[in-house]
Each structure stands twice: as structure tokens, then as C-alpha cells.
N, C-alpha and C positions, 0 to 999 in steps of 0.2 A: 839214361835218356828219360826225357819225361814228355810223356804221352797226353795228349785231347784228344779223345773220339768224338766228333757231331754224329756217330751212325752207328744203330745198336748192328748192325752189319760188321762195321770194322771193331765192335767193340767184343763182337765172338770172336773174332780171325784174333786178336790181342791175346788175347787168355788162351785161344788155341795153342799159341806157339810159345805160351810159358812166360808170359810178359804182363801177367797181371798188377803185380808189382808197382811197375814201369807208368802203369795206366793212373793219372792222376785230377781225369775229370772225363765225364759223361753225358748223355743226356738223359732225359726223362725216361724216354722211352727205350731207354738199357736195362734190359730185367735179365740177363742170360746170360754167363752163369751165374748163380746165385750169389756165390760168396764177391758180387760188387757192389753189393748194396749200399754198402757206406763211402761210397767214391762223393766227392761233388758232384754237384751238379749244373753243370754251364750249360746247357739250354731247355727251355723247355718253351709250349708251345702257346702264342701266342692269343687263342682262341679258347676257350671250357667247350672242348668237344663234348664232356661228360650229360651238359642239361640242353646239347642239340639232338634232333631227329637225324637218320639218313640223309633228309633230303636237305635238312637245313643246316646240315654239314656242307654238303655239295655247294649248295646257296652260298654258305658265308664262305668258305674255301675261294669259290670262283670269285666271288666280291671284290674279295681284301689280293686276291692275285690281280684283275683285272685294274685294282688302282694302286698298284705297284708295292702293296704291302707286304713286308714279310710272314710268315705265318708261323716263324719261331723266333724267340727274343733269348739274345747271346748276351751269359750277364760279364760284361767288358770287366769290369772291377774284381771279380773273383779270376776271371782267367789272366787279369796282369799278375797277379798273385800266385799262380802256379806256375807260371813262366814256362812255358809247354817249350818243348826245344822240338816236336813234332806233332801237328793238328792231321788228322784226320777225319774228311770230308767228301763230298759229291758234287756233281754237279747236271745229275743226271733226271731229279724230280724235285718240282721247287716244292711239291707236297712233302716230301719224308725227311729231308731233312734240311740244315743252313746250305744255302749253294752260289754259286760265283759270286754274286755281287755283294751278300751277304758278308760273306768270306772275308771278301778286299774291305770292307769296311772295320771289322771286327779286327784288323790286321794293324790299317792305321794308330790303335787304341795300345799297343804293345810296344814297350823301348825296344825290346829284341825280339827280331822276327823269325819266326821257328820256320822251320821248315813244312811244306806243304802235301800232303800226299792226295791226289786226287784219285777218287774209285767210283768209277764211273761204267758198270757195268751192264751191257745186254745181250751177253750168253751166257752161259756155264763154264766156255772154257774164258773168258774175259774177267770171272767172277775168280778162277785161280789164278788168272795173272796178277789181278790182286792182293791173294794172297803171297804170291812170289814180291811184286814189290816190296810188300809188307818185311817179308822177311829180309831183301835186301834193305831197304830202309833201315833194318834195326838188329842187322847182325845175324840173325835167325833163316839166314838161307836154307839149312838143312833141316830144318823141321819143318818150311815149308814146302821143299821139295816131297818130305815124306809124309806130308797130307794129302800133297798133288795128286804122287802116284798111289796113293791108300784110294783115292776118291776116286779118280779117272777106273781103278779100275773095278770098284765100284759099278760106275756108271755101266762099263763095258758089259760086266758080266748081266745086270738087270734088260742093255737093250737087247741082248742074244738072246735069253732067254721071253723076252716079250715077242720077239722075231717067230719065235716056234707057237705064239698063240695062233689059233684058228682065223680068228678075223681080229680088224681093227675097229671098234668101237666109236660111234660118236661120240664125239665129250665137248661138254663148255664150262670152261672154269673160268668161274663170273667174281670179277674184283670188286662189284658195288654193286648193292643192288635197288637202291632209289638214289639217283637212277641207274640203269644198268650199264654195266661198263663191262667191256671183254676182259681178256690176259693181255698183256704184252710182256714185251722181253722176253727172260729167259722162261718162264713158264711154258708157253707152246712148245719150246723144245721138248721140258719136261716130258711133256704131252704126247708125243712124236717116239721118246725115250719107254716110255709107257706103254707103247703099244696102244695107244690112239691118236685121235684126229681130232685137231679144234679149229673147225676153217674158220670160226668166227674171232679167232688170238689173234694178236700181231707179234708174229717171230720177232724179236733184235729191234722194236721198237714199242714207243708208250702205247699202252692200253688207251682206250678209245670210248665214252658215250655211246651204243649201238641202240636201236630201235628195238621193245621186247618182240616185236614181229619176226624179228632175224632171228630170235632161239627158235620162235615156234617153226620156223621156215627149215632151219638145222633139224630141230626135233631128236637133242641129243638123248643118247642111250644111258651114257651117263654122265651126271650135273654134279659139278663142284663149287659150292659157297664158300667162296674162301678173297673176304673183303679185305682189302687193302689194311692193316695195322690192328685187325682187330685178331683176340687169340677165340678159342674153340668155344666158348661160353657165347659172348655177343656175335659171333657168328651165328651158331646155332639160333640165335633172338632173332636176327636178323633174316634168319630164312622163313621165318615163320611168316615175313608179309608174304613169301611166293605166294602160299595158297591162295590169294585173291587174284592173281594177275589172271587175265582172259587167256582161256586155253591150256593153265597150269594144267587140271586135273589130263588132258590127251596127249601131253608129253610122252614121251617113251620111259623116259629114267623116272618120271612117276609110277609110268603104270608096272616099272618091275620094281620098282621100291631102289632105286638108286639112286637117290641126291643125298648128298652127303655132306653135313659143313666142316671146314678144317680149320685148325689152327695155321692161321695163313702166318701171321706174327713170325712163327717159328721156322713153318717151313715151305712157304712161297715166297711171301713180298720181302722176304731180306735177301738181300745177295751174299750170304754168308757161310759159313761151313755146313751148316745143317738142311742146306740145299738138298743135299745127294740122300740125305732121311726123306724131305720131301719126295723125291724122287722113290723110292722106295715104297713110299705111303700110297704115292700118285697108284704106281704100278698093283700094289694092292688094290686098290678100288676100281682100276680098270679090268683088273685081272687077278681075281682073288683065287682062283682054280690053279695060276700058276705063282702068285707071291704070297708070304704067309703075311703078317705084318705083326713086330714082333716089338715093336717102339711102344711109348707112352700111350696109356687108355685113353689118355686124352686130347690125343691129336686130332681123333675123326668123331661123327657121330653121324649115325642115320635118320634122315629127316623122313618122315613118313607121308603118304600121299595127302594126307587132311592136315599137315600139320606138325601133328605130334611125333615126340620123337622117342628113340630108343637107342638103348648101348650099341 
């Protein structure tokens, strides 16, 4: 079988279940695992995010969406050429990757038309059922079943043991921050799994534009920067505008030294294996008295109240 991922999400679930092989085009935005680096490359994105701002990300994002543009460009001529007998795709955020109408167009351009897999997740447990299609789609039932149950229980053991903390902590994990935008989907479960509280998430649907009045009105305890596609480096850049916003400094998770940027990339905004790390990490920052956190140096970092940062 030959394989197209549109989503570095399904293009972890791939290699998870021993099918890297298989896997015969990518997108840009596929860094994980490493050894794909030399896959083609069938889409990348339509805009040089690289010499925009925040905000003028937001700007041209909203623009080119509002006058029915795509924001990722599928090179047709390279994928008749791989002859994919299996695309996978979404159809869940017209920001992250090609989605429905996209799709049907790029379809048109093929003599043989592969089969479709659509993953379209907003839970945790929606984000394994994908992984289960995955592997019925491709023979691989049984290694995904025994990801399933490696994960789920996973998950189980982290919310039991979050269950026995003291309190539940306010938290706001913030997916943009000019302007500012809450969680949505699976993340506030995260959150809920962790052993806190993000009344400002939206459970099982899209993250949301909020007002910065609504964090200072939460006054969470503890603050998660972890922006939509970007990994721990431009995160961390990225938090550094907080200190100007009005009322940063009387924040709560200021004033005990708890904002933290993450490597969202890896392990919030994809719906992909490395979720339940996420999850793991979340629970660390929430509750570090009760999780060790035992992953990559490079997943978190402490933003400091002026600013600066540290390991």
C-alpha cells in the first residue's frame, strides 16, 4: 500500500504502527519521526509564515480564509506520480492542514482514486479511533489495538493519580497569543485529566479568539503558552510579548512563577500519538509534587514574571 499523509498527526500514527515504508509523501510540516526526512513533499503552505508577526499571521490567515483561499498548496503533478492507493487527511481545521473541498479538488487531478481516510478528531478517545481506522485501513489492527490499550491506560493511571491531588488548580492553555485564543478540542480534557480547570477551553470543539480580560477575570494559577504549530523555541519567543499585556505582572501563575511555554507541535495541537506525553507533561506542570516529568528537556520551559526565562 502506498501511503499520502496531509497531517504530520496521521503521519506519527504511520510510523507508529510500523508502516513507514508504506509512507510515500508528506507534508512540510512532518518533522516526527526523524528518519522521514527524505519522504516528498506534497504540500506545503501557501503563505511565508516565517517573515510574518503573530498578529499578521492571524491577519493574513483570516484574509485568504475569508476569500475562500486555501492556505496550503497540493503539488497535483508530484502526487499523480506516487499514485497513493491511501490519502490521509482532515477535515477538522481549515488552518492545519488540506481539508474537504480541498481534498475533492486534488482528487479530480488523479486517474486512480485512492482511497480516503478522514481524521477528524475532538477527544482523546476520537483521536484512537483514528488510530484504529488507521490500522484497519492498512492491515495493522493489532498494533493498533496495542497502542490503544498501552495509551488508555496511560491516561487512566495519570487521572487517578491527579484525583488524589489537594486541589484543582486554575489553568489556561493559550493557543495564540496576538491575539489571544483559548484551547479547544481535546486539550481541556487534557486539562480536566491533569488535574485542573480551564473554564476558558472549549471541550470537543474549535478554540475561540477571547478577550485578554477573560484570563485576567480566570486569573489562572497556572498559564500554558503552547501556540498552535509552533515547537518550544518560538513558543517561548512568543511569550515574551505576555509581559506587556495590562495586568500581566497580578496574574496568579505570574506571581508564583508559573507560565510555562510548550512544545505545542509535539504535544498539544496534533492529534497524534504523542498526545498522552502531552498529557503526562500537562500533569507535570499542573502538579509537579505529584508527576515527575521524565521526557525531552525540551518540551517545556519557565517563563519568568519580567520576561525572562529559565530551564
Amino acid at each position: 500500500m502506498r501511503i499520502v499523509s496531509f497531517l504530520p498527526s496521521a503521519t506519527e500514527m504511520v510510523c507508529m504502527l510500523g508502516l513507514t515504508d508504506q509512507l510515500v509523501g508528506i507534508t512540510h510540516e512532518c518533522d516526527y519521526p526523524p528518519g522521514i526526512a527524505d519522504k516528498p513533499v506534497v504540500v506545503r503552505n501557501a503563505l511565508d509564515l516565517e517573515k510574518l508577526s503573530r498578529s499578521e499571521i492571524d491577519r493574513a490567515v483570516s484574509e485568504r480564509l475569508r476569500s475562500g483561499k486555501s492556505l496550503y498548496q497540493v503539488d497535483e503533478n508530484l502526487l499523480r506520480r506516487l499514485a497513493p492507493d491511501l490519502i490521509l487527511t482532515q477535515n477538522l481545521c481549515e488552518v492545519c492542514a488540506p481539508s474537504g473541498n480541498e481534498v475533492s479538488q486534488v482528487l479530480k487531478a488523479l486517474p486512480k482514486k485512492p482511497e480516503i481516510l478522514w481524521m477528524t478528531p475532538r477527544s482523546l478517545e476520537q483521536i484512537f479511533e483514528n488510530v484504529r481506522d488507521l490500522g484497519t485501513a492498512t492491515g495493522r489492527s493489532a498494533e493498533a489495538r496495542e497502542f490503544i490499550t498501552a495509551a488508555t491506560a496511560r491516561l487512566d493511571r495519570i487521572a487517578e493519580r491527579a484525583r488524589s491531588a489537594a486541589s484543582r488548580s486554575r489553568v489556561f492553555c493559550m493557543e495564540w497569543i496576538d491575539p489571544v485564543y483559548c484551547s479547544g478540542h481535546w486539550v481541556p480534557e487534557m486539562v480536566e485529566l491533569a488535574g485542573g480547570e480551564d473554564r476558558l477551553g472549549r471541550k470537543g470543539t474549535d478554540s475561540v479568539r477571547i478577550d485578554w480580560t477573560q484570563v485576567l477575570e480566570w486569573d489562572p494559577e497556572i498559564l500554558v503558552v503552547a501556540p498552535c504549530g509552533f515547537h518550544l523555541e518560538k513558543a517561548a519567543q512568543q511569550a515574551q510579548q505576555l509581559a506587556s499585556y495590562p495586568g500581566w505582572s497580578g496574574l496568579a501563575a505570574v506571581r508564583k512563577g508559573a507560565v510555562y511555554a510548550v512544545d505545542a507541535s509535539s504535544y498539544f495541537a496534533r492529534p497524534g500519538p504523542r498526545v498522552v506525553d502531552g498529557l503526562e507533561l500537562l500533569a507535570h506542570l499542573i502538579h509537579p509534587e505529584l508527576f515527575p516529568w521524565n521526557g525531552p528537556s525540551n518540551a517545556y520551559r519557565t517563563i519568568q514574571p519580567q520576561g525572562s526565562q529559565s530551564a
